[in-house]
RODO-2510 file (C-alpha; in nm, 4 decimals, decimal comma):
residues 522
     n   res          X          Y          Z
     1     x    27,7710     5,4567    10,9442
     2     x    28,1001     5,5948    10,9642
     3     x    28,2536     5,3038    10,7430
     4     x    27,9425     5,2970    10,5056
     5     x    28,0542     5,6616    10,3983
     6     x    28,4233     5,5796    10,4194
     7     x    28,3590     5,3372    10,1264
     8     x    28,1056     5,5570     9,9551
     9     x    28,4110     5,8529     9,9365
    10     x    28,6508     5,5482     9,8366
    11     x    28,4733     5,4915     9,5598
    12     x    28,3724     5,8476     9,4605
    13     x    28,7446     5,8719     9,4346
    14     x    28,7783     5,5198     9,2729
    15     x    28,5294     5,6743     8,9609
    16     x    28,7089     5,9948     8,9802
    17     x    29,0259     5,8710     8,8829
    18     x    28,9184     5,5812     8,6341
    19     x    28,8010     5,9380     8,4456
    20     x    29,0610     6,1484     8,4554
    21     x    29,2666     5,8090     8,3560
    22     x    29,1033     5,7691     8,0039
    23     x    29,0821     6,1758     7,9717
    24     x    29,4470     6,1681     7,9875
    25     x    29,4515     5,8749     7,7761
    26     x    29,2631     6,0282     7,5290
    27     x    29,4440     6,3305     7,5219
    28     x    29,7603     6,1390     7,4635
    29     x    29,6351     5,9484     7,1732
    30     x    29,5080     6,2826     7,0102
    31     x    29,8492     6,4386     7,0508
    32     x    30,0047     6,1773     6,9292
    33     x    29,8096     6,1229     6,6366
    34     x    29,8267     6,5035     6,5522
    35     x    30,1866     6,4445     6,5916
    36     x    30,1901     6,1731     6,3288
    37     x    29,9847     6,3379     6,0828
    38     x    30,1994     6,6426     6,1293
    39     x    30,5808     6,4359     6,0356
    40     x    30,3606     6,2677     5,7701
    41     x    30,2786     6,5978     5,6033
    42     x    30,6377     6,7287     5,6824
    43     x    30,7857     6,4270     5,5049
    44     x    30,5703     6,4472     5,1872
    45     x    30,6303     6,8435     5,1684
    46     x    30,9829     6,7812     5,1776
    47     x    30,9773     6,5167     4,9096
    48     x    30,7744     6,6871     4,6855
    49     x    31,0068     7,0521     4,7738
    50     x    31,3146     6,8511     4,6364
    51     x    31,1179     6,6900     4,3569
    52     x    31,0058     7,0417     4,2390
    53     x    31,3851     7,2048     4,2422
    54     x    31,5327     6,8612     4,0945
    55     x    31,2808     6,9380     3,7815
    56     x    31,3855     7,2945     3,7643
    57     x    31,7593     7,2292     3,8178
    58     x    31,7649     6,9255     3,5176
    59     x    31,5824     7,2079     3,3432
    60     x    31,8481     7,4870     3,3697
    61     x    32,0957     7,2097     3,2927
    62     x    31,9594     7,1429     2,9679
    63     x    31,9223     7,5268     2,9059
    64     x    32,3547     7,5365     2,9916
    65     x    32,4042     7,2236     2,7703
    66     x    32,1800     7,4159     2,4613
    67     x    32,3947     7,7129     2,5260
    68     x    32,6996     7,4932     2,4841
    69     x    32,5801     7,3044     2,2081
    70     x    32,3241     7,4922     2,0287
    71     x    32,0225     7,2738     2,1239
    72     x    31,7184     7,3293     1,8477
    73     x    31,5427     7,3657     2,2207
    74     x    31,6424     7,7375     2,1979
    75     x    31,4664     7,9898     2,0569
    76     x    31,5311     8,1101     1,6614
    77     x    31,6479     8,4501     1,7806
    78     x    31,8807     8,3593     2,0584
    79     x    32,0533     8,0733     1,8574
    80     x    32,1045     8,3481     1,5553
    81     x    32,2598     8,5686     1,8487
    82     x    32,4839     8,2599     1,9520
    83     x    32,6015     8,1582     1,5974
    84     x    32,8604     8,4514     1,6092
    85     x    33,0210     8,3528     1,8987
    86     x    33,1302     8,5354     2,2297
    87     x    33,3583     8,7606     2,1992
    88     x    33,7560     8,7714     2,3805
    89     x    33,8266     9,0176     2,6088
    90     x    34,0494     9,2059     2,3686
    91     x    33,7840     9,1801     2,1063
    92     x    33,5565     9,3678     2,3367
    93     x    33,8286     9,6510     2,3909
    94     x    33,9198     9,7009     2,0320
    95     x    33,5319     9,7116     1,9511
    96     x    33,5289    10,0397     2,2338
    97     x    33,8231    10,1815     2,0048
    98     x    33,6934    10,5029     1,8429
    99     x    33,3916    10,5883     2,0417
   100     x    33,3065    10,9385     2,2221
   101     x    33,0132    11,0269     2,5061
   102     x    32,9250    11,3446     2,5409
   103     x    32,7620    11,4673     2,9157
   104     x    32,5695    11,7783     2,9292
   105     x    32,4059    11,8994     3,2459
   106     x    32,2653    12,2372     3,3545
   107     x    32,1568    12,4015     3,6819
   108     x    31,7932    12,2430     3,7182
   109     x    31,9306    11,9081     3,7073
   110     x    31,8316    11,8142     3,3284
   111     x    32,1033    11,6201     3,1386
   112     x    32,1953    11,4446     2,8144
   113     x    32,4351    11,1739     2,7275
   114     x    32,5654    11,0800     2,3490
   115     x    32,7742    10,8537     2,2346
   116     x    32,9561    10,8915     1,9282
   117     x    33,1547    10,6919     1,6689
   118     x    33,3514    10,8954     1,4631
   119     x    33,1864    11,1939     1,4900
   120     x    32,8346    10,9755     1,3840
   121     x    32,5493    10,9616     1,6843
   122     x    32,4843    10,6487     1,8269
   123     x    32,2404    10,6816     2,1295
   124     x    32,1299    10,9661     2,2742
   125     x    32,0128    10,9286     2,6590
   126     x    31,8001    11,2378     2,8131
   127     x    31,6508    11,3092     3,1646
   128     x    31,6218    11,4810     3,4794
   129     x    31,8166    11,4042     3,7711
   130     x    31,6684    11,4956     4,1181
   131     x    31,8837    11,8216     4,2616
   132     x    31,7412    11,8276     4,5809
   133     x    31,7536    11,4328     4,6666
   134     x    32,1556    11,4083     4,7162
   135     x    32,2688    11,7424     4,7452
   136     x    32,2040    12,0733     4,6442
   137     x    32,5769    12,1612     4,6203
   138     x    32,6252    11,8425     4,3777
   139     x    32,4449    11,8579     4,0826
   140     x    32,7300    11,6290     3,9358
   141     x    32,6755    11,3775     4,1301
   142     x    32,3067    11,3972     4,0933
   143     x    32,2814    11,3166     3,7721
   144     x    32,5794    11,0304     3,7467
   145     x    32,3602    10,8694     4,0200
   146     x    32,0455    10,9357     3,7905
   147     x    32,2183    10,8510     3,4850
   148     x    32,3416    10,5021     3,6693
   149     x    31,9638    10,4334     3,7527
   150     x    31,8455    10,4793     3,3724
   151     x    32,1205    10,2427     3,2663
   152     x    31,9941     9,9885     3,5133
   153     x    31,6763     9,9666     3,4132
   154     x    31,7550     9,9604     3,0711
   155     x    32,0039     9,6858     3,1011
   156     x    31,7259     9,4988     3,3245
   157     x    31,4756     9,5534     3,0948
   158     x    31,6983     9,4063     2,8228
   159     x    31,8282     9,0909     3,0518
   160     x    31,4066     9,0333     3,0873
   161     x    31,4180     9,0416     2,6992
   162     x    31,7052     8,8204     2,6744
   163     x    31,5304     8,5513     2,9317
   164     x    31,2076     8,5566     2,7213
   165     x    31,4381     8,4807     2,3992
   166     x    31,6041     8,1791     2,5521
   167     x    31,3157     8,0573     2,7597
   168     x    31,0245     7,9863     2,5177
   169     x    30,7056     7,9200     2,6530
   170     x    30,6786     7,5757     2,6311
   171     x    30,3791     7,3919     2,7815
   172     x    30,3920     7,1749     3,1090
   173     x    30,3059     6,8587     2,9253
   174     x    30,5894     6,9168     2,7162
   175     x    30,8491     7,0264     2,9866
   176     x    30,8367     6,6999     3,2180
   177     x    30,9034     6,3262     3,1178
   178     x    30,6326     6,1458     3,3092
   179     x    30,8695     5,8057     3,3399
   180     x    31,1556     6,0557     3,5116
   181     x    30,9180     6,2445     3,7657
   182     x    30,7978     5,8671     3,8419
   183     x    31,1602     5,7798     3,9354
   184     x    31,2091     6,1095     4,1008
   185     x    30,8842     6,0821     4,3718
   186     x    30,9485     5,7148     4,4524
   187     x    31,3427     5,7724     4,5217
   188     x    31,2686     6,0845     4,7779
   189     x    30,9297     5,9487     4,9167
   190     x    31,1395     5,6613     5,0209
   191     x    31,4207     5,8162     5,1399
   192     x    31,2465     6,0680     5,3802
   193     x    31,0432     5,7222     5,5023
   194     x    30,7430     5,7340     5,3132
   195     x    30,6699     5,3793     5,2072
   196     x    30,2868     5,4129     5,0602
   197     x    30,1956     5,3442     4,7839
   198     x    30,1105     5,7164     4,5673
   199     x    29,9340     5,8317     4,2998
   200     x    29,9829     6,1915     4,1368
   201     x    29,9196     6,4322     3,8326
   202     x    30,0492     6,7542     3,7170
   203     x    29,7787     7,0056     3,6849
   204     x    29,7667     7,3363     3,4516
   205     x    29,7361     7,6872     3,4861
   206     x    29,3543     7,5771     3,4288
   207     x    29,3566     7,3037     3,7673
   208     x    29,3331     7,0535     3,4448
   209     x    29,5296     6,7227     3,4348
   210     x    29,7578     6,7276     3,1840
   211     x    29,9533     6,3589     3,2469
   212     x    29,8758     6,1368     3,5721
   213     x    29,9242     5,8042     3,6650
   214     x    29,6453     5,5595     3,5828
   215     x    29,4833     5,5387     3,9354
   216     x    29,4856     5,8954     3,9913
   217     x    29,1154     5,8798     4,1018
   218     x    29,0884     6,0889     4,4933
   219     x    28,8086     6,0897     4,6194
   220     x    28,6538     6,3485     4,8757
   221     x    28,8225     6,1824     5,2081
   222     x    29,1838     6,1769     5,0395
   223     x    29,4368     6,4090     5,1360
   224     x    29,5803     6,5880     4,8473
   225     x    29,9099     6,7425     4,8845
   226     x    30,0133     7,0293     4,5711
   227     x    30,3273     7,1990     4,5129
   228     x    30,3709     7,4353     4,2255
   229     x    30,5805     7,3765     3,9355
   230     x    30,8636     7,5650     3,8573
   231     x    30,8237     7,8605     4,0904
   232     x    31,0973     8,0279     3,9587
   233     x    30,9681     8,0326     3,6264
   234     x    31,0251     8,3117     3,4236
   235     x    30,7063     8,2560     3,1826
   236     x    30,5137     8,2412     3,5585
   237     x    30,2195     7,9881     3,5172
   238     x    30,0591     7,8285     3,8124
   239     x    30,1179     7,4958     3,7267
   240     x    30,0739     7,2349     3,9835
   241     x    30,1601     6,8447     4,1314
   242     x    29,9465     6,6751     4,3167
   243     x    30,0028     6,3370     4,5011
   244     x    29,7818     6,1667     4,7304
   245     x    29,8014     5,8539     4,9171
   246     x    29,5392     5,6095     4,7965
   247     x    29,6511     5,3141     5,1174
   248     x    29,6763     5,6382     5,3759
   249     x    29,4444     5,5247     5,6505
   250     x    29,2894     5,8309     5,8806
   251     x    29,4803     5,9167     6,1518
   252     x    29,1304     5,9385     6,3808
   253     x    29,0957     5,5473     6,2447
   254     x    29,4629     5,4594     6,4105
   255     x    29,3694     5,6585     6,7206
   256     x    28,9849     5,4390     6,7248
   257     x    29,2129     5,1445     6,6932
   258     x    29,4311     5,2173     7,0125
   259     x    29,1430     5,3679     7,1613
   260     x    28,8959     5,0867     7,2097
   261     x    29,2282     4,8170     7,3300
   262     x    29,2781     5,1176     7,6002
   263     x    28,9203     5,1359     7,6936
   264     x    28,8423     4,7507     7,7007
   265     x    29,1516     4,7151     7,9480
   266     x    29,0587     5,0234     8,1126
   267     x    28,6999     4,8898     8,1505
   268     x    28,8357     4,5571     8,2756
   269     x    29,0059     4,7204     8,5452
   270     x    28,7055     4,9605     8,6108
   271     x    28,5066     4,5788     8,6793
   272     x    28,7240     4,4359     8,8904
   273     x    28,8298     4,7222     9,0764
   274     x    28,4041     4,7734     9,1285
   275     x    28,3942     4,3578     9,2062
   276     x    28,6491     4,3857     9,4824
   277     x    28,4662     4,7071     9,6421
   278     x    28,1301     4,4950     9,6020
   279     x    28,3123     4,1490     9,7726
   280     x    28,4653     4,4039    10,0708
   281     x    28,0822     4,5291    10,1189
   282     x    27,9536     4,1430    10,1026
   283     x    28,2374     4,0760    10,3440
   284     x    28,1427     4,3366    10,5573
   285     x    27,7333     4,2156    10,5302
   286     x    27,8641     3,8594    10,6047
   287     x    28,0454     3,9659    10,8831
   288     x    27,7373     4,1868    11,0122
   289     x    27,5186     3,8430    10,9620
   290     x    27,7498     3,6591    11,1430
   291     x    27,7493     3,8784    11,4320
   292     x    27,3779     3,8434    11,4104
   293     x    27,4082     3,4999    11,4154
   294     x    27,6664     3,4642    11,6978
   295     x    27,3676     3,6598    11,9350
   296     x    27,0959     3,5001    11,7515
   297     x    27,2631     3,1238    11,8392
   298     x    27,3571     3,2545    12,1850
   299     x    27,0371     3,3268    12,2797
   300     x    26,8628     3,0428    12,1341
   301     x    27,1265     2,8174    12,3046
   302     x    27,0745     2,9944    12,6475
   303     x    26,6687     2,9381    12,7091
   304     x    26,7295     2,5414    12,6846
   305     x    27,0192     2,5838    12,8677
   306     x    26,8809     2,8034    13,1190
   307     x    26,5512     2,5999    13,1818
   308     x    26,7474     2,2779    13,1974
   309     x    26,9690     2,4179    13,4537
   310     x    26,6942     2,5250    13,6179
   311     x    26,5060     2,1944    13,6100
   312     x    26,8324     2,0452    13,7614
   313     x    26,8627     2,2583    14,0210
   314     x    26,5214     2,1930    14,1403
   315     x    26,5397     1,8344    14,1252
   316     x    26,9137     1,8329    14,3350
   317     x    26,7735     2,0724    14,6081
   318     x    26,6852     1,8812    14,8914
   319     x    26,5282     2,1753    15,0483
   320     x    26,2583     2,1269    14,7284
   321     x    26,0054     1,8278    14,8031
   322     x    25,9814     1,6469    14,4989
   323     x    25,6891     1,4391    14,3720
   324     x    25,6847     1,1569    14,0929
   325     x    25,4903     1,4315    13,8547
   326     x    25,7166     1,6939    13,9536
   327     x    25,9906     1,4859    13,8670
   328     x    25,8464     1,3734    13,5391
   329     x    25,7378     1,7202    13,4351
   330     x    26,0707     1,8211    13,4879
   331     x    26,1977     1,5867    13,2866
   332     x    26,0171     1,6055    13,0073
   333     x    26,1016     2,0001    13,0281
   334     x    26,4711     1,8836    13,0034
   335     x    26,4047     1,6551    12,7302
   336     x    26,2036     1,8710    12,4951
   337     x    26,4871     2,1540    12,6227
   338     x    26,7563     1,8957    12,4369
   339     x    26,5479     1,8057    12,1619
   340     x    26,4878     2,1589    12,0752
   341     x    26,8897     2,1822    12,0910
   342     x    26,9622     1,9071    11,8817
   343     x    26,7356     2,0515    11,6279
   344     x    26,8708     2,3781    11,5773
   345     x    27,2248     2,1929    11,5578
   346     x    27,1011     1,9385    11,3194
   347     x    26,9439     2,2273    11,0772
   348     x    27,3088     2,4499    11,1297
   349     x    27,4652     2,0740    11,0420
   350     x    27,2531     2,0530    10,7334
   351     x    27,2980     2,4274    10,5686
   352     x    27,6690     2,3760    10,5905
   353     x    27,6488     2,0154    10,4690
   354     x    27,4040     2,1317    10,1673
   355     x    27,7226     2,4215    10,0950
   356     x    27,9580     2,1483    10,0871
   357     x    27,7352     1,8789     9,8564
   358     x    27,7453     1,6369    10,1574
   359     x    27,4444     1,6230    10,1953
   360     x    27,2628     1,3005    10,1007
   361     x    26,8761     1,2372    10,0350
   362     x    26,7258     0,8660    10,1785
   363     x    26,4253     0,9173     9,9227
   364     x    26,1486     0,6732     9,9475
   365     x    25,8303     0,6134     9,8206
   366     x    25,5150     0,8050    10,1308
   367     x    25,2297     0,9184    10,1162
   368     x    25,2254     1,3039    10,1060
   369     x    24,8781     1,3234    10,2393
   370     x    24,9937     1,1516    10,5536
   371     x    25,3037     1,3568    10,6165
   372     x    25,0935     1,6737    10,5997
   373     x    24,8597     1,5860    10,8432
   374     x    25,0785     1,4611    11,1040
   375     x    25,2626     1,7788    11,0627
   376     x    24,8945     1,9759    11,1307
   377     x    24,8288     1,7300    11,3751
   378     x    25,1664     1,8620    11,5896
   379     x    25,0675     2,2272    11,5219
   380     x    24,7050     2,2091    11,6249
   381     x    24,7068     2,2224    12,0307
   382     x    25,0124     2,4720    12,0172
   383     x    24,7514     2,6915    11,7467
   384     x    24,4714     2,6623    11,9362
   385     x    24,6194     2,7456    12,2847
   386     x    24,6816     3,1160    12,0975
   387     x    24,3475     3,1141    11,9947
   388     x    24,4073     3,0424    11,6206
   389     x    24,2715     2,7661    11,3987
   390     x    24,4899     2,5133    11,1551
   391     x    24,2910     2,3834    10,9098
   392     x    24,3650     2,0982    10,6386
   393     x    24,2387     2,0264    10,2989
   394     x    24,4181     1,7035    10,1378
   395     x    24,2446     1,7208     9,7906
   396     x    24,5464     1,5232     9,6126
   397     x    24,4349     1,1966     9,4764
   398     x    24,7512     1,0713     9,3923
   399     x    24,9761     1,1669     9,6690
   400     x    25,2167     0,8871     9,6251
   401     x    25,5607     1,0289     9,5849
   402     x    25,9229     0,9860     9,6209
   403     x    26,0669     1,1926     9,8921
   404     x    26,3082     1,2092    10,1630
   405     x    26,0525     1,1401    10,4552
   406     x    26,2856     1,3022    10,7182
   407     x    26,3950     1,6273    10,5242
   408     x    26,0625     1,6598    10,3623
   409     x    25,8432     1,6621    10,6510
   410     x    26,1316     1,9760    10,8098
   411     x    26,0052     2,1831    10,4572
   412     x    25,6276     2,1328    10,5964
   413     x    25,7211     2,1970    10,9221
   414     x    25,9300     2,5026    10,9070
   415     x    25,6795     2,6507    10,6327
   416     x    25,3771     2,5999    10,9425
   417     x    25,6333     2,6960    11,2046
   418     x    25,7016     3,0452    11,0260
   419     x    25,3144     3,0719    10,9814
   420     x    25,2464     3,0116    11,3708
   421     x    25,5498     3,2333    11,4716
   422     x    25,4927     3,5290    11,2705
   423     x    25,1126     3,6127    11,3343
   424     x    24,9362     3,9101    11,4336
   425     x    24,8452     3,9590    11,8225
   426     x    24,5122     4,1589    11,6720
   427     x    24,4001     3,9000    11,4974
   428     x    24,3009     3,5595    11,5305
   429     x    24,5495     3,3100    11,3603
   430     x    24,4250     3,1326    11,0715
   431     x    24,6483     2,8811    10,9082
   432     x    24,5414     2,6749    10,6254
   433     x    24,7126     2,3639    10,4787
   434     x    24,6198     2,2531    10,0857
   435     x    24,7096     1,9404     9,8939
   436     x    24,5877     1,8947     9,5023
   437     x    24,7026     1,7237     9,2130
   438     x    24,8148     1,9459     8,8609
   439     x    25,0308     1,9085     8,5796
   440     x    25,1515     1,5840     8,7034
   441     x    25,2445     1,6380     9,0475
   442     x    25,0940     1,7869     9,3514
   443     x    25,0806     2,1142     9,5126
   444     x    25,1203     2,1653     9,8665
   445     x    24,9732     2,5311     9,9684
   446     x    25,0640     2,5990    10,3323
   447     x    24,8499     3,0000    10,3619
   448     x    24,8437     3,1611    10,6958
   449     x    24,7242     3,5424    10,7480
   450     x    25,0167     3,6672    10,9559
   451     x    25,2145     3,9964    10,9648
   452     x    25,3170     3,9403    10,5768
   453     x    25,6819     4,0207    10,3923
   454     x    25,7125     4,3602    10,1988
   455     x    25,8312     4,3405     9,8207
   456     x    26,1636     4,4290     9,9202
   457     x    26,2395     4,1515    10,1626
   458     x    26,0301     3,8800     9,9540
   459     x    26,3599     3,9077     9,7395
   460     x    26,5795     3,7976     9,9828
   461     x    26,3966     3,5651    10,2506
   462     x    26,5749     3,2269    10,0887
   463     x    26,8963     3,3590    10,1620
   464     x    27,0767     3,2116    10,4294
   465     x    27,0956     3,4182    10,7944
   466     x    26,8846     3,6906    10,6455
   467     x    26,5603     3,6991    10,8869
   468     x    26,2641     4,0144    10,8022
   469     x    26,3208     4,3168    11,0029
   470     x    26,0171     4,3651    11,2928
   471     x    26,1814     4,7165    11,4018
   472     x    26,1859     4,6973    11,7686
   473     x    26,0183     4,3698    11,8422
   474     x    26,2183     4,0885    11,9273
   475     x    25,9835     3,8536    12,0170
   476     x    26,0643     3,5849    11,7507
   477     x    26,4403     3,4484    11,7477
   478     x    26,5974     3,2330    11,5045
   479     x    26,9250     3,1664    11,2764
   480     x    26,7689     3,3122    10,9477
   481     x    26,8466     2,9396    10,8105
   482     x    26,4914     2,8369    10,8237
   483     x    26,3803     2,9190    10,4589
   484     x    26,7359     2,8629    10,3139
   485     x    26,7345     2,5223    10,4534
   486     x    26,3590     2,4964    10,2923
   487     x    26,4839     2,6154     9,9737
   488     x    26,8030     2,3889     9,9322
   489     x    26,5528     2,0853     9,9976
   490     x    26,3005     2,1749     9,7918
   491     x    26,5783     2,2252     9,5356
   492     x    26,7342     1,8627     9,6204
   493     x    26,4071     1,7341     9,5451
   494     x    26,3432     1,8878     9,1912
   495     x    26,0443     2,0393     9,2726
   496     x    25,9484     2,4126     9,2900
   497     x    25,9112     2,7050     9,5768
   498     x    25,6792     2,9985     9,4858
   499     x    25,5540     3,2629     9,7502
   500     x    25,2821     3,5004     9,7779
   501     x    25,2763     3,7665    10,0514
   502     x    25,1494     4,0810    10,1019
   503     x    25,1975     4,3305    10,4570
   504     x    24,9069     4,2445    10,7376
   505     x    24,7350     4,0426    10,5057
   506     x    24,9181     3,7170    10,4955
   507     x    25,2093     3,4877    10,3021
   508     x    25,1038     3,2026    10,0738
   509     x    25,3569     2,9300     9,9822
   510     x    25,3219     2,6895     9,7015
   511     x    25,4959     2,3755     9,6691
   512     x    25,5073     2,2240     9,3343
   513     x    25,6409     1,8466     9,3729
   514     x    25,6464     1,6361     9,0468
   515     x    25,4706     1,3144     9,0729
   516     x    25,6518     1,1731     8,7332
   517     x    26,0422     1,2273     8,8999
   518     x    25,9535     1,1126     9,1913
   519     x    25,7857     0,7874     9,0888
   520     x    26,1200     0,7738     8,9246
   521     x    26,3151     0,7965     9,1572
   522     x    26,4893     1,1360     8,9990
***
């Protein structure tokens, strides 16, 4: 009992970690495959990031190179601005030469600033600077700080201007050569690793296409990564790229395809592991059966042994009178005694020489008929000194068949033997023996109405040193090699072993022996 829950907790355990084995497997593979679609995404980002500042930089480059050399990309105004030239250093000082400001400020903080060229007015800049902000004991100061701000808004304001003037607003389509953005995303898809094949478009303001390769087609399972267009822009439109990855298989897909490897492997181990716990508990019912044996065989062995000894005794006691029929009854004790012997070493012979495929069959052609009724003929007086009746019924017409005589009559035997030894004290035992001809051969129906076999042990009553549980009676020993040794003949013979049985009401065996394989000789 002890051992039985030993290998119940052993396996609990056994289960237990088989689980939490694939869990952590699992877990595993989805880290890992978060991990991989997270370095994929930070690889295309990247590529696309240096693809989007390569188009702006080539961009500014080309606006430096039309400042150089007036491009007709520049706008009307700007180039009109340009045509004069920049002016030297000592140009811009002499062209300062002659002017005057004029700074007027009063107690609340409101000033005015003019500049004048030769006594003419050429801007006038008014406003209020904030006394109470800096200091109210530098009003000065104040309004330089004020007048500073005005200035640098104004000159911001005019740098905007200036940036609209020399920027026009140009649309996308028009601003990137499809063949060089081509170049561009294959070079720094393949240098940050990313070797699949891609397909991409530039999008509008609008989320149009505007230019795309010619399998731009995604469907609703791609993964679409965007990155805007000139960011920096300073006519700010959202345009947009888009690449996808037409070959890019799911990372859940990947993960299925390690997964089920893992699992088969895992379930192969989860088999064997459960076969060698199943071949430990077989080994441990084998070596429970063989125990049983061991005390079964000892005490079969030690009646004959015991009465023959006894016998012996009698006859060598000189103390004993002895008669010529005490003598011969004694004898004939010690003789069935030994045949009894040799016949449960002869049926212990033949189990292990059927296991080994030693066993040979001396088939020849009898008469069934006949070997059933001497086998009735042997049971009767032992039947009738219980009080029980045998009876016989050889209905076969053609009973003709080619049979181990020897073995053969043991399967009749054994099958009345089990009938005669497993009866009911309450009730008279009836045995009844049946031959018939159908389908070609001929039945042999050995019926008794004896204690019966339950359902669950009608499963395993051919299997060898297994013998029907009778709780705490004891009163019929054997091997348990009776109906194995039945079954392995029956088997050697090609013919077929069916059983009826049913608790207090009786067991029913039907032999089925072919007629045509036997004639034969199969």
């Amino acid at each position: 009992m002890r051992s039985k829950k030993l290998i119940i907790w052993v396996c609990a355990v056994m289960a237990f970690a088989f689980v939490g084995l694939i869990i952590m497997q699992m877990r595993w593979m989805l880290e890992a495959s978060e991990l991989k679609a997270s370095h994929f995404d930070q690889l295309v980002r990247k590529s696309l990031d240096e693809v989007v500042a390569r188009l702006e930089t080539d961009e500014l480059s080309a606006v430096k190179s039309s400042y150089g050399f007036g491009s007709e990309s520049l706008s009307p105004l700007f180039r009109r601005k340009l045509k004069n030239g920049v002016q030297s250093s000592d140009d811009i000082h002499k062209s300062y030469e002659g002017y005057n400001i004029s700074l007027d400020l009063d107690l609340n903080g409101r000033f005015s600033l003019n500049t004048y060229m030769k006594d003419s007015l050429i801007s006038a800049m008014n406003g209020r600077a904030d006394v109470g902000g800096i200091s109210y004991l530098d009003p000065v100061t104040n309004a330089m700080v004020a007048i500073q701000n005005e200035l640098r808004n104004r000159i911001t304001e005019q740098n905007k201007m200036l940036m609209h003037t020399v920027f026009e607003d140009v649309p996308i389509e028009r601003r990137i050569d499809q063949h060089r953005l081509d170049a561009m995303l294959m070079q720094n898809l393949t240098e940050n690793g990313v070797t699949l094949t891609h397909e991409y478009a530039v999008l509008n303001s609008q989320d149009k296409v505007v230019l795309c390769t010619p399998g731009y087609e995604p469907t609703e399972e791609s993964t679409i990564f965007k990155k805007r267009l000139f960011p920096n822009d300073v006519h700010a439109k959202l345009h947009t790229l888009a690449v996808y990855f037409p070959e890019q298989k799911s990372f859940m897909l990947e993960l299925l395809g390690l997964l089920v490897p893992t699992l088969i492997f895992t379930t192969l181990l989860l088999v064997v592991s459960i076969y060698t716990v199943v071949i430990i508990l077989s080994q441990k019912k084998i070596d429970q059966i063989k125990d049983d044996f061991i005390g079964n065989m000892t005490h079969e062995f030690k009646t004959p042994i015991a009465a023959i000894s006894m016998a012996a005794e009698i006859m060598s006691d000189p103390q004993i009178p002895v008669s010529k029929e005490s003598v011969t009854a004694k004898c004939k004790m010690i003789l069935d005694q030994c045949k009894r012997q040799r016949n449960m070493v002869e049926r212990i012979l033949s189990i292990a020489a059927i296991d080994s495929g030693r066993l040979k069959m001396n088939k020849r052609m009898i008469d069934v008929n006949s070997l059933v009724d001497s086998v009735v003929n042997s049971f009767r007086l032992n039947v009738e000194k219980v009080g029980g009746e045998i009876y016989s019924q050889l209905d076969a017409t053609e009973s003709m068949a080619y049979v181990d005589d020897v073995h053969f009559t043991n399967v009749v035997y054994n099958l009345t033997e089990n009938a005669f030894k497993y009866r009911r004290e309450e009730e008279p035992l009836r045995i009844y023996i049946k031959t018939r001809n159908q389908n070609n051969g001929i039945i042999i129906s050995i019926k008794d109405n004896g204690l019966g076999i339950s359902k669950d042990n009608l499963k395993r009553i051919f299997d060898k040193f297994y013998r029907v549980p009778t709780g705490n009676v004891h009163n019929v020993k054997g091997f348990g090699l009776g109906l194995a040794y039945v079954k392995s003949i029956i088997d050697l013979h090609n013919a077929q072993l069916t059983v009826e049985s049913e608790v207090n009401i009786g067991t029913k065996f039907d032999i089925f022996l072919p007629l045509k394989d036997s004639k034969n000789g199969n």
